[in-house]
FIKOLZA-1660 file (N, C-alpha, C; in steps of 0.1 Angstrom, whole numbers, plus 5000, padded with zeros to 4 digits):
% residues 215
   i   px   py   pz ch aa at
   1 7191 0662 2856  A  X  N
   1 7194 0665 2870  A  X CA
   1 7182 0667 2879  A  X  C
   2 7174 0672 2869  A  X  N
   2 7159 0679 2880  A  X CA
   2 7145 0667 2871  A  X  C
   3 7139 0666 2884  A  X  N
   3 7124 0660 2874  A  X CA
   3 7118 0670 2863  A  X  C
   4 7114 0667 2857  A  X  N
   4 7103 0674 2846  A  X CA
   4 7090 0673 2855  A  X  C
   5 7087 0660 2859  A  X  N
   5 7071 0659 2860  A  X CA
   5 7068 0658 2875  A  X  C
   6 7060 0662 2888  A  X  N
   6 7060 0658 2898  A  X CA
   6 7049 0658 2903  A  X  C
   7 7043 0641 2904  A  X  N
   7 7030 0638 2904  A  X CA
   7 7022 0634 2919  A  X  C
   8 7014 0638 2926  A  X  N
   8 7010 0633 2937  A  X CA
   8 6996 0627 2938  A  X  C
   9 6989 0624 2946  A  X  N
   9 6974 0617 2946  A  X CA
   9 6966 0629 2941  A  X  C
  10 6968 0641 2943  A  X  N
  10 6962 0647 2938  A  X CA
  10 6965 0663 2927  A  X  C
  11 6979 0661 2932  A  X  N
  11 6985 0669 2920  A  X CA
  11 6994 0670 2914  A  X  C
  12 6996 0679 2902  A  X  N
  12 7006 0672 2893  A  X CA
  12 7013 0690 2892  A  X  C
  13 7026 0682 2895  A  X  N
  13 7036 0699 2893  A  X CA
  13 7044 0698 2883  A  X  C
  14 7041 0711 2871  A  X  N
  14 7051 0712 2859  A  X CA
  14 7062 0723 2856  A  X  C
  15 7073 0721 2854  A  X  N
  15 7080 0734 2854  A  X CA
  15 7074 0744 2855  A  X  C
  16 7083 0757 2859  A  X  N
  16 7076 0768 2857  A  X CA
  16 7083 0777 2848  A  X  C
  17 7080 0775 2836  A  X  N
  17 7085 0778 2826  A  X CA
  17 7078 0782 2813  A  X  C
  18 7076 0790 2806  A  X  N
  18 7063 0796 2792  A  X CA
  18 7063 0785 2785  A  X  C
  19 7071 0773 2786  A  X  N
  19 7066 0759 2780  A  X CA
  19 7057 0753 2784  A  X  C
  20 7054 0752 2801  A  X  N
  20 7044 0747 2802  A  X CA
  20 7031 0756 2811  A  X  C
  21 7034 0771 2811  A  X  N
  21 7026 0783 2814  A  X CA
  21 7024 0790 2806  A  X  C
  22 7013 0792 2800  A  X  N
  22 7005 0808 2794  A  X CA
  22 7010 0818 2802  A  X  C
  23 7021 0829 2795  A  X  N
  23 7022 0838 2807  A  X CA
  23 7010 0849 2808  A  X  C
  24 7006 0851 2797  A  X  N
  24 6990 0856 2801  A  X CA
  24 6983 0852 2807  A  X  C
  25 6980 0839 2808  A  X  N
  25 6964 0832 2816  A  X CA
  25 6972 0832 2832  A  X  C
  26 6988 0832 2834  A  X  N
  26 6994 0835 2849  A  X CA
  26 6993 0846 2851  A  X  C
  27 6995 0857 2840  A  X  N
  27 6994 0872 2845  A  X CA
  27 6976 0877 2852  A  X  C
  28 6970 0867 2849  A  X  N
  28 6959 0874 2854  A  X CA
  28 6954 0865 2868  A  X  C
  29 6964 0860 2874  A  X  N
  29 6961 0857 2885  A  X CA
  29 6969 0861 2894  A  X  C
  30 6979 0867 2890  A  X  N
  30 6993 0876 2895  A  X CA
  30 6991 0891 2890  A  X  C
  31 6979 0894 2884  A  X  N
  31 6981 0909 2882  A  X CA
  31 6971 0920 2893  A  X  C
  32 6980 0933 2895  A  X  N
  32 6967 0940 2899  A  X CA
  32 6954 0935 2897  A  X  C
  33 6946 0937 2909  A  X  N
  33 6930 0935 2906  A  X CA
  33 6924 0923 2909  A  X  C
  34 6936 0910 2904  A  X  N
  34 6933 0899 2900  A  X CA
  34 6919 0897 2917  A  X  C
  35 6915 0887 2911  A  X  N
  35 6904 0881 2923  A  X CA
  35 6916 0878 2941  A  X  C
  36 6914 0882 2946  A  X  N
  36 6923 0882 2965  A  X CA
  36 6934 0887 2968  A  X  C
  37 6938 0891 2953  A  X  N
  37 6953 0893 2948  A  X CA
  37 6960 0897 2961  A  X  C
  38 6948 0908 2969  A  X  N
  38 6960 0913 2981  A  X CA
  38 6962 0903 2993  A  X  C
  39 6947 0894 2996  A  X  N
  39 6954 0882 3008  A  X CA
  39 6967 0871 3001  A  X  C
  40 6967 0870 2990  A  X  N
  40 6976 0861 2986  A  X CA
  40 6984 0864 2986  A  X  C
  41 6989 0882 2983  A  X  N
  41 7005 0882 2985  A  X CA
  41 7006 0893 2998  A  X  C
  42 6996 0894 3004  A  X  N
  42 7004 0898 3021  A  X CA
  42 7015 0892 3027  A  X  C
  43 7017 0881 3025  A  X  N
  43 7030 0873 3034  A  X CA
  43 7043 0868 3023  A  X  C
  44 7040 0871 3010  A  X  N
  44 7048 0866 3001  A  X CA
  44 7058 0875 2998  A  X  C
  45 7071 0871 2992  A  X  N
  45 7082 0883 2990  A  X CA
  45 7082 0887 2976  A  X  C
  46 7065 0891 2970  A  X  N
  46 7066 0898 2956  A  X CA
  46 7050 0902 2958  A  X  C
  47 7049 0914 2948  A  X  N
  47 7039 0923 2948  A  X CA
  47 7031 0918 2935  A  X  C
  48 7017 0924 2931  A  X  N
  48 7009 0920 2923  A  X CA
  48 7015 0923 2912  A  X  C
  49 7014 0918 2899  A  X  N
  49 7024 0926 2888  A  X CA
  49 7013 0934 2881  A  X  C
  50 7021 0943 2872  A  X  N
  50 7014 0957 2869  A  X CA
  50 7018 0955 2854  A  X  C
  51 7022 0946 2849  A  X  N
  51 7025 0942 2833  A  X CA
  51 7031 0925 2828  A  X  C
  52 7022 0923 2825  A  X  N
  52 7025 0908 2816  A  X CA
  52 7040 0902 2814  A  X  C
  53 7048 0915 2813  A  X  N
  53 7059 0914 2810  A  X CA
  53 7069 0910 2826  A  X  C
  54 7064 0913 2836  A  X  N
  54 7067 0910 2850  A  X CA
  54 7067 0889 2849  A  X  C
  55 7055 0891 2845  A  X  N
  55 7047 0873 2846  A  X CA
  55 7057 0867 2838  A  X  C
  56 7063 0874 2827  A  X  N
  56 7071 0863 2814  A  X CA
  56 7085 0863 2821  A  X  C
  57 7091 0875 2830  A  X  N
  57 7099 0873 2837  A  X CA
  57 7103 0859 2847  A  X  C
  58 7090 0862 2854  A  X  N
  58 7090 0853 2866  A  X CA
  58 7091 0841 2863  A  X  C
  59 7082 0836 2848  A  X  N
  59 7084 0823 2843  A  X CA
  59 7101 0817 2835  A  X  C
  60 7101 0827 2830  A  X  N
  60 7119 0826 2824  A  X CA
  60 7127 0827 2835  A  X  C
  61 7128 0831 2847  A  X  N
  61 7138 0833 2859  A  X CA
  61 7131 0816 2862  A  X  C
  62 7124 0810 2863  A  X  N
  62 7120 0793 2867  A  X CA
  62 7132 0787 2858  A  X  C
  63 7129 0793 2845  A  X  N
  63 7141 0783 2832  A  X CA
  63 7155 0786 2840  A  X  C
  64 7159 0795 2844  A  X  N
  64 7175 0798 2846  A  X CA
  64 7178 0785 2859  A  X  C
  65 7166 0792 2866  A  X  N
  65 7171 0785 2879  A  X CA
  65 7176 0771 2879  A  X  C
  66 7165 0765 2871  A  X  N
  66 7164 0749 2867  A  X CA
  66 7176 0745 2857  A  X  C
  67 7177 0753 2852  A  X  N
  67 7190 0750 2843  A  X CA
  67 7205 0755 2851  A  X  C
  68 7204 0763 2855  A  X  N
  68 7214 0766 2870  A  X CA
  68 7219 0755 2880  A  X  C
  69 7205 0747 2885  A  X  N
  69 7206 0739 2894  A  X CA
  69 7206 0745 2905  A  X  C
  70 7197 0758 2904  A  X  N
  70 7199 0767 2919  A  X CA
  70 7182 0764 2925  A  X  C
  71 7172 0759 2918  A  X  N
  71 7160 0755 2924  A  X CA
  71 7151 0744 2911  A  X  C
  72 7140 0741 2919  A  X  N
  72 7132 0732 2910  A  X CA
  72 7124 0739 2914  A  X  C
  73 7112 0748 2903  A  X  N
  73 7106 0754 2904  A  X CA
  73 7091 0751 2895  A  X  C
  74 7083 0748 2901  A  X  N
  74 7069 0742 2896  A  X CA
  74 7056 0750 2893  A  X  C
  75 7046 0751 2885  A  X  N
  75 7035 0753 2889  A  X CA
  75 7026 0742 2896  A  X  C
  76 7016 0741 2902  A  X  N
  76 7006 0735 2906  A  X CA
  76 6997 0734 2899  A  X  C
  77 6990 0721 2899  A  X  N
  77 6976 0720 2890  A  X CA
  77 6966 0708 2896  A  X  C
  78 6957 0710 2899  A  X  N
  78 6951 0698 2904  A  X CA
  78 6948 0687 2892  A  X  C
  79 6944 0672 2894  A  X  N
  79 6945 0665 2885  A  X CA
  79 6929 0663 2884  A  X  C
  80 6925 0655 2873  A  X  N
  80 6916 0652 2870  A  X CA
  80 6908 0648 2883  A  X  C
  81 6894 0648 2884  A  X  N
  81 6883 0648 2894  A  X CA
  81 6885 0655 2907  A  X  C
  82 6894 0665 2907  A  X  N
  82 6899 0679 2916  A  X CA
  82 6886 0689 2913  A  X  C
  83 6886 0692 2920  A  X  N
  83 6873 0709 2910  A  X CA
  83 6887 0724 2911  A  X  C
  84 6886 0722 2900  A  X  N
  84 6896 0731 2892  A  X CA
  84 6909 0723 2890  A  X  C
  85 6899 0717 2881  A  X  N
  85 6915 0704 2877  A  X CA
  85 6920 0707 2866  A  X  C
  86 6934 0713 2862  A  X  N
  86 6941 0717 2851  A  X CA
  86 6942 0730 2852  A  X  C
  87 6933 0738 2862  A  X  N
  87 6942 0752 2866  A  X CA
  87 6950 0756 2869  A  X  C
  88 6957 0767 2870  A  X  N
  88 6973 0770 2882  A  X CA
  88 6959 0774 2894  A  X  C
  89 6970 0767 2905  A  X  N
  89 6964 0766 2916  A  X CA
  89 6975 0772 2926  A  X  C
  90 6986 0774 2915  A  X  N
  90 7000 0783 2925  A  X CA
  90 7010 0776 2918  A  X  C
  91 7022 0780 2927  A  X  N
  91 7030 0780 2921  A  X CA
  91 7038 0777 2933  A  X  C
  92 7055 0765 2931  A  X  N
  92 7056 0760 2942  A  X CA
  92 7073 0760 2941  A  X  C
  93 7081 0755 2952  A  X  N
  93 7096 0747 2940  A  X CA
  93 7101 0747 2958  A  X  C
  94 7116 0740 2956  A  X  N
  94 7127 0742 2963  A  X CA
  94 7139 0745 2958  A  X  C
  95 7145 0755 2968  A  X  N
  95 7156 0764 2967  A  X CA
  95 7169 0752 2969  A  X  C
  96 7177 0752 2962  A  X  N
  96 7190 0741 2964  A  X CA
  96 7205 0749 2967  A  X  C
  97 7206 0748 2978  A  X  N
  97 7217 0752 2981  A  X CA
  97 7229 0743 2985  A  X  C
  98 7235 0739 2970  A  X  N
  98 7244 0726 2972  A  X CA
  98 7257 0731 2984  A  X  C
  99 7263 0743 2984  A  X  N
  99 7273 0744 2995  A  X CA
  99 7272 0741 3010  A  X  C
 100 7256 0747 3013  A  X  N
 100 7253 0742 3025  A  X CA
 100 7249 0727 3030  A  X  C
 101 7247 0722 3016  A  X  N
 101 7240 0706 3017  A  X CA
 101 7226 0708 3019  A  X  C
 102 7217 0723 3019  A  X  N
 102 7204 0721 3027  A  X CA
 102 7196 0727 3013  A  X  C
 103 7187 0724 3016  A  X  N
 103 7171 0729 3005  A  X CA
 103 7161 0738 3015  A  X  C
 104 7156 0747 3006  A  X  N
 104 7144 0752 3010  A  X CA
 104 7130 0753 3004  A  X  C
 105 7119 0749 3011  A  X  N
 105 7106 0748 3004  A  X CA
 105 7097 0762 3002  A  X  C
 106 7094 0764 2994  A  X  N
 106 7085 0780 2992  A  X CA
 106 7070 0778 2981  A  X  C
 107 7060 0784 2984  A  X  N
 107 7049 0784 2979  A  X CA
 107 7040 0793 2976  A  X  C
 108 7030 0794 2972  A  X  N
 108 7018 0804 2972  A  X CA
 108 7006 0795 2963  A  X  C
 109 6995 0796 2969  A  X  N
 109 6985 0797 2962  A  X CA
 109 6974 0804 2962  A  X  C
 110 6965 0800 2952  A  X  N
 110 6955 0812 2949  A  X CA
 110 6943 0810 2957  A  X  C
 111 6935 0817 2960  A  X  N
 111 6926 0814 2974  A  X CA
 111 6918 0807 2969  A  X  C
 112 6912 0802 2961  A  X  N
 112 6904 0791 2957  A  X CA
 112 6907 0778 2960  A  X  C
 113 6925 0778 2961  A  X  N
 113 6928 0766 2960  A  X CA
 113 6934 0762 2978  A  X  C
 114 6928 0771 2989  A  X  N
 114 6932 0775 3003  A  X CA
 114 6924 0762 3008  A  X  C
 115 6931 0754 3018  A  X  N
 115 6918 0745 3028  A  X CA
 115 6918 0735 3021  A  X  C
 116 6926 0731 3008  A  X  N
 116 6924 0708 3009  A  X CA
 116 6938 0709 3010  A  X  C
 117 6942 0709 3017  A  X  N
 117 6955 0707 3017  A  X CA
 117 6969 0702 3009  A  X  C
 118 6969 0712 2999  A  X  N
 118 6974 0706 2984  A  X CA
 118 6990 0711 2993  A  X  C
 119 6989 0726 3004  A  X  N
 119 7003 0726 3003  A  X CA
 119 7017 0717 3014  A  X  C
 120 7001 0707 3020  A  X  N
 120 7013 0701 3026  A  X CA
 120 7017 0687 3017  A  X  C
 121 7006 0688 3005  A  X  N
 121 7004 0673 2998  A  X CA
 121 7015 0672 2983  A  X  C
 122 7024 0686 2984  A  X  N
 122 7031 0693 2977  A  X CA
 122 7046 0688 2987  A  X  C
 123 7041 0694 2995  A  X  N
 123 7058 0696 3005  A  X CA
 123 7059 0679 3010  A  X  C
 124 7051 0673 3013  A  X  N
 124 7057 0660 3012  A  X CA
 124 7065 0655 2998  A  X  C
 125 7061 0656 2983  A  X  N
 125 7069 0657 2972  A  X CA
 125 7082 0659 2971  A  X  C
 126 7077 0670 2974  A  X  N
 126 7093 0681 2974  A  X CA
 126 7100 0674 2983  A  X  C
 127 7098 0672 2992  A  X  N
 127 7108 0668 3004  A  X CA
 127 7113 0657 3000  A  X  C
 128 7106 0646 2995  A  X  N
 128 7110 0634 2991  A  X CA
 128 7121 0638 2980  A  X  C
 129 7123 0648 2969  A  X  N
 129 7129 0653 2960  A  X CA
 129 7143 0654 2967  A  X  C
 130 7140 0665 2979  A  X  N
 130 7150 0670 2980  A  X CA
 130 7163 0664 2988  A  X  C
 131 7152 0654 3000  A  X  N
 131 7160 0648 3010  A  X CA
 131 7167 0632 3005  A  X  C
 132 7159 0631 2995  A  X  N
 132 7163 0616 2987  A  X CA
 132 7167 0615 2980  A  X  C
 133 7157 0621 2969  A  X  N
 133 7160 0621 2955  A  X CA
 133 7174 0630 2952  A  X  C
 134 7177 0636 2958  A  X  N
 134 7188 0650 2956  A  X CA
 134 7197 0643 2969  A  X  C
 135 7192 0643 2978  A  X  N
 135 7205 0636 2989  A  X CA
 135 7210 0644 2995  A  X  C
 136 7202 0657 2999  A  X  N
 136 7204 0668 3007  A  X CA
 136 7202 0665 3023  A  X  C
 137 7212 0672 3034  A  X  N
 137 7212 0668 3047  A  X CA
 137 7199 0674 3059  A  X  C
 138 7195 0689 3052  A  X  N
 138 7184 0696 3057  A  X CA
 138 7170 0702 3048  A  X  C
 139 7163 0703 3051  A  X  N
 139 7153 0709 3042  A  X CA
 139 7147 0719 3056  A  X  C
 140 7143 0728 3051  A  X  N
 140 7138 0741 3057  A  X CA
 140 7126 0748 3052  A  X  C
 141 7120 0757 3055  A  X  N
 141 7108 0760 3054  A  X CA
 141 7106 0773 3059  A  X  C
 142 7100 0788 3055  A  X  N
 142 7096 0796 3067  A  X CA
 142 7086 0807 3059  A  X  C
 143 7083 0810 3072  A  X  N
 143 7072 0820 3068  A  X CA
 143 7067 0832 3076  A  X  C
 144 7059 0838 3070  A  X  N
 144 7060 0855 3079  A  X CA
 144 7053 0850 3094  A  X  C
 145 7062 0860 3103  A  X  N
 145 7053 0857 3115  A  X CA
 145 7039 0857 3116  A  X  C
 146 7034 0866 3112  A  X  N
 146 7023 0870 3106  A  X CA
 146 7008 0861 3104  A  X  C
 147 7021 0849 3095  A  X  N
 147 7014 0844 3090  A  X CA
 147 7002 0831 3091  A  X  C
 148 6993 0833 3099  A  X  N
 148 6991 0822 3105  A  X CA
 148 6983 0808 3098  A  X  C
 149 6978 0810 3086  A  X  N
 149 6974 0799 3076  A  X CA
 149 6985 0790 3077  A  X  C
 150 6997 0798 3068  A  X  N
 150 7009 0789 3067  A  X CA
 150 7012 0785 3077  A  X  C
 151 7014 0792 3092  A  X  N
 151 7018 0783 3102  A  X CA
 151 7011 0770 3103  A  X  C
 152 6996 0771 3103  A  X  N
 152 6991 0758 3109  A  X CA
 152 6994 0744 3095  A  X  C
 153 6997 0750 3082  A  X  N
 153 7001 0744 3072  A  X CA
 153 7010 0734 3071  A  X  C
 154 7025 0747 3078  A  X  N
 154 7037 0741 3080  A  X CA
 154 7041 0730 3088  A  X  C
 155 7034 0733 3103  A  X  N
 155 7034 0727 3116  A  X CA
 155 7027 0711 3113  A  X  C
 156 7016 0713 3103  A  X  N
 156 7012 0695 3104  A  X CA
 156 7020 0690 3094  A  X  C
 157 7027 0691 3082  A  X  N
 157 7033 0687 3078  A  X CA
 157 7046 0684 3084  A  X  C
 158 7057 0695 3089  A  X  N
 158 7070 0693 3095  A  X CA
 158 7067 0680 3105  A  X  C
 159 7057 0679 3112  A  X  N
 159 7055 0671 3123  A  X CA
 159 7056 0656 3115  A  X  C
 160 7050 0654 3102  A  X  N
 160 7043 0646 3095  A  X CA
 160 7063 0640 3093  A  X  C
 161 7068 0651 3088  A  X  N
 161 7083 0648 3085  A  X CA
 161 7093 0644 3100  A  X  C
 162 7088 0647 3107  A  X  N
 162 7101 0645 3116  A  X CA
 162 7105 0655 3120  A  X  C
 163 7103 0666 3118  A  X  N
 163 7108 0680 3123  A  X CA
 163 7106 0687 3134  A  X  C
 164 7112 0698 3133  A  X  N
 164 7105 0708 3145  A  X CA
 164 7105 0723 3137  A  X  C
 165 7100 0730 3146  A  X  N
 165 7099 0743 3147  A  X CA
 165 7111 0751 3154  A  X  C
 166 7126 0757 3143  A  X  N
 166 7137 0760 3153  A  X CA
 166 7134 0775 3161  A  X  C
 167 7122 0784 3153  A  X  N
 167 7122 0796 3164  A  X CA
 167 7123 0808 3154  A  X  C
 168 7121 0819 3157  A  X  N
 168 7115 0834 3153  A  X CA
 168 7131 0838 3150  A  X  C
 169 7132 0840 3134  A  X  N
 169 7144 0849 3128  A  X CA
 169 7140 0863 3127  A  X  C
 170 7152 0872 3135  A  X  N
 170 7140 0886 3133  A  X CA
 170 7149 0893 3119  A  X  C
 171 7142 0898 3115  A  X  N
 171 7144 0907 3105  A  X CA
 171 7152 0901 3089  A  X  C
 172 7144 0892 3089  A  X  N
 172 7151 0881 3080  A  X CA
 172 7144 0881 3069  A  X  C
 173 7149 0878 3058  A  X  N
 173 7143 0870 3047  A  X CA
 173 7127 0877 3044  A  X  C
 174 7124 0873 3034  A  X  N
 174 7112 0881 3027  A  X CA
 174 7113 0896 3025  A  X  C
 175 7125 0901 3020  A  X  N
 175 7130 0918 3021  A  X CA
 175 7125 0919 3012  A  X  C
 176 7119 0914 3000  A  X  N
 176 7112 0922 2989  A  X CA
 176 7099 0930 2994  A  X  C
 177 7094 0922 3001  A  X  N
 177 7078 0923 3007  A  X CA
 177 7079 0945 3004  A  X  C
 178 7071 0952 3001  A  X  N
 178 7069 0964 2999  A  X CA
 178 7064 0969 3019  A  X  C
 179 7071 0969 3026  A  X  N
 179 7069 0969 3040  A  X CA
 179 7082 0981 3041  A  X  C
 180 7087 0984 3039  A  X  N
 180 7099 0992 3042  A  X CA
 180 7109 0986 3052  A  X  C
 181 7113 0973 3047  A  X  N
 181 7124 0964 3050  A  X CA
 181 7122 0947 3052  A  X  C
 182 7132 0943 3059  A  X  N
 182 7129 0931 3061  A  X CA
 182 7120 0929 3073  A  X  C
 183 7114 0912 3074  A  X  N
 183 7105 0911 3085  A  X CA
 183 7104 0898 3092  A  X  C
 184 7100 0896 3105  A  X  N
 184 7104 0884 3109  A  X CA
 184 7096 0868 3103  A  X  C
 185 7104 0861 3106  A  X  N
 185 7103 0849 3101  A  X CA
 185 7101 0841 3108  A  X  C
 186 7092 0827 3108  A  X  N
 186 7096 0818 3116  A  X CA
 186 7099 0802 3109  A  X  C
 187 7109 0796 3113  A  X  N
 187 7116 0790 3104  A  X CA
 187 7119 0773 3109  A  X  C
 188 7118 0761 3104  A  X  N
 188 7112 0749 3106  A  X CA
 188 7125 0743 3102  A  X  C
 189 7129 0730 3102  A  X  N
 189 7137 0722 3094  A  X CA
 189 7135 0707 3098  A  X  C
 190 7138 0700 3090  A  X  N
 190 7136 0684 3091  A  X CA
 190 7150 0685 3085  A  X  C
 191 7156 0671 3092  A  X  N
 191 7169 0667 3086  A  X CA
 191 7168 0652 3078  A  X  C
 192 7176 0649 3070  A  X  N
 192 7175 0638 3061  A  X CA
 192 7170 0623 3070  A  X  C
 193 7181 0624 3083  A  X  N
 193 7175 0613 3092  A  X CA
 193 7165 0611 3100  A  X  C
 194 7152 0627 3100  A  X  N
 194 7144 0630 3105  A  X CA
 194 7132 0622 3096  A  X  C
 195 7134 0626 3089  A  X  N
 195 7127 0626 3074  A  X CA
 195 7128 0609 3075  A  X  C
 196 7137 0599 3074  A  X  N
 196 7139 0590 3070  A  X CA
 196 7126 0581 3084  A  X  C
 197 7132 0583 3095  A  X  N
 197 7126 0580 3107  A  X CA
 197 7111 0582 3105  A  X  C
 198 7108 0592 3104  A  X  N
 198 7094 0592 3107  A  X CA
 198 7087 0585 3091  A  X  C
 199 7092 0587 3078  A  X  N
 199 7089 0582 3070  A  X CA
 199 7077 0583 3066  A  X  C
 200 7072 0594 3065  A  X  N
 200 7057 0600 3061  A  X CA
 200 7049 0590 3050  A  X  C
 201 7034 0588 3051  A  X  N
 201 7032 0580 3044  A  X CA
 201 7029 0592 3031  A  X  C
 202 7029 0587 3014  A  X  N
 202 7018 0599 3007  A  X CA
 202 7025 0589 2992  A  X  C
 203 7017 0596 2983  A  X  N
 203 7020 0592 2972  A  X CA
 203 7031 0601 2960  A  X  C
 204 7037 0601 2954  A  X  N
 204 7047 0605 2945  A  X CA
 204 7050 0599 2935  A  X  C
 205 7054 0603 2926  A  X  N
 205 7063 0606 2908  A  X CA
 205 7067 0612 2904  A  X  C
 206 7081 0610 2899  A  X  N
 206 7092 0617 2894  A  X CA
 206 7089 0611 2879  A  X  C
 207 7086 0619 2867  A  X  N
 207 7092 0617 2855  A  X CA
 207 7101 0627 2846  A  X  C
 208 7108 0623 2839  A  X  N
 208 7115 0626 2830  A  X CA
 208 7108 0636 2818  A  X  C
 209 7115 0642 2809  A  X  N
 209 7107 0651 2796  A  X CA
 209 7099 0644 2786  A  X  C
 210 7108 0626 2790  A  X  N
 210 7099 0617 2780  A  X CA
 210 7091 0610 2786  A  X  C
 211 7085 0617 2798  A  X  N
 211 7076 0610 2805  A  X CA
 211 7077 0595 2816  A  X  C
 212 7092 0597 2812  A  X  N
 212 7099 0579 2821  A  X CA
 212 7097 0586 2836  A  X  C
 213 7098 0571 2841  A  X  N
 213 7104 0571 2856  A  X CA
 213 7120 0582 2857  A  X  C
 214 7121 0591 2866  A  X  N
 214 7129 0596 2868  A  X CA
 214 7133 0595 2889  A  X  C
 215 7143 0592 2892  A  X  N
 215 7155 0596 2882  A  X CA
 215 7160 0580 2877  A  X  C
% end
């Protein structure tokens, strides 16, 4: 149903799952302390984890989903002649919400891997995944007001797709954030025939667990 492998010019996304994650070598980029730990998850809806056993979660909650068919959930890794090639460089997926017909894209990476633009070289992927390969009517996108990296992130990509910018959700989405509630959002979408139109140029691969062409 879902790719196994998702390959771009310059990186390669693998489940996110303790099959193909050390949950130790992810817990120490996701733990207390870790190196930026606090700019990386200022705008994200999860806190630094405080036990290994958080990290083996997060990676086993990737298995359900994928096996659910409620998301495709990835690590990031840059490929060979990247500098930090075969690191987690983050972690990435889209949300599938077959009732509504729409998808949503969500991300984080680690600040090392901030400024080559892996996350719009990612969301072109996904998007191809979700608006083609899956045959979904909307794909969506959002992020904290706040947030202004992601903004300028989101905005050359969606453009890149055919999209727009639909406007400031207040008090929406990202309620885990440790803020004392929810917080606003600003929220993007490209539609299948947007996407089709503008026809973004980039590179991609879908394979299979046996490494085939998928789908």
């Amino acid at each position: 149903m879902l790719p196994e492998i998702v390959e771009t010019e310059r990186l390669r996304l693998e489940p996110r799952t303790p099959e193909y994650v050390d949950p130790l070598a992810a817990y120490e980029h996701c733990k207390e302390g870790a190196p930026n730990i606090d700019e990386v998850t200022e705008h994200v809806p999860w806190s630094p984890h405080k036990h290994p056993k958080e990290t083996l979660a997060f990676l086993e909650r990737g298995v359900e989903m994928r096996e659910d068919h409620e998301a495709a959930e990835f690590v990031v890794r840059p490929k060979q002649g990247e500098h930090g090639a075969g690191e987690i460089a983050g972690f990435t997926g889209v949300d599938l919400d077959w009732e509504r017909d729409a998808a949503e894209l969500g991300c984080w990476f680690r600040k090392p891997f901030w400024g080559r633009g892996y996350s719009g070289e990612r969301a072109l992927a996904l998007a191809e995944l979700a608006l083609e390969a899956l045959d979904f009517e909307i794909l969506t996108v959002r992020h904290h007001v706040d947030n202004e990296n992601s903004e300028r992130a989101i905005e050359r990509y969606i453009d890149r797709m055919g999209g727009r910018r639909e406007g400031v959700l207040r008090n929406v989405g990202l309620e885990s954030i440790d803020n004392g509630g929810g917080v606003d959002g600003v929220r993007y979408t490209v539609s299948q025939a947007e996407y089709r139109e503008a026809d973004p140029d980039h590179e991609v691969t879908f394979r299979d667990v046996d490494g085939e062409p998928w789908p």
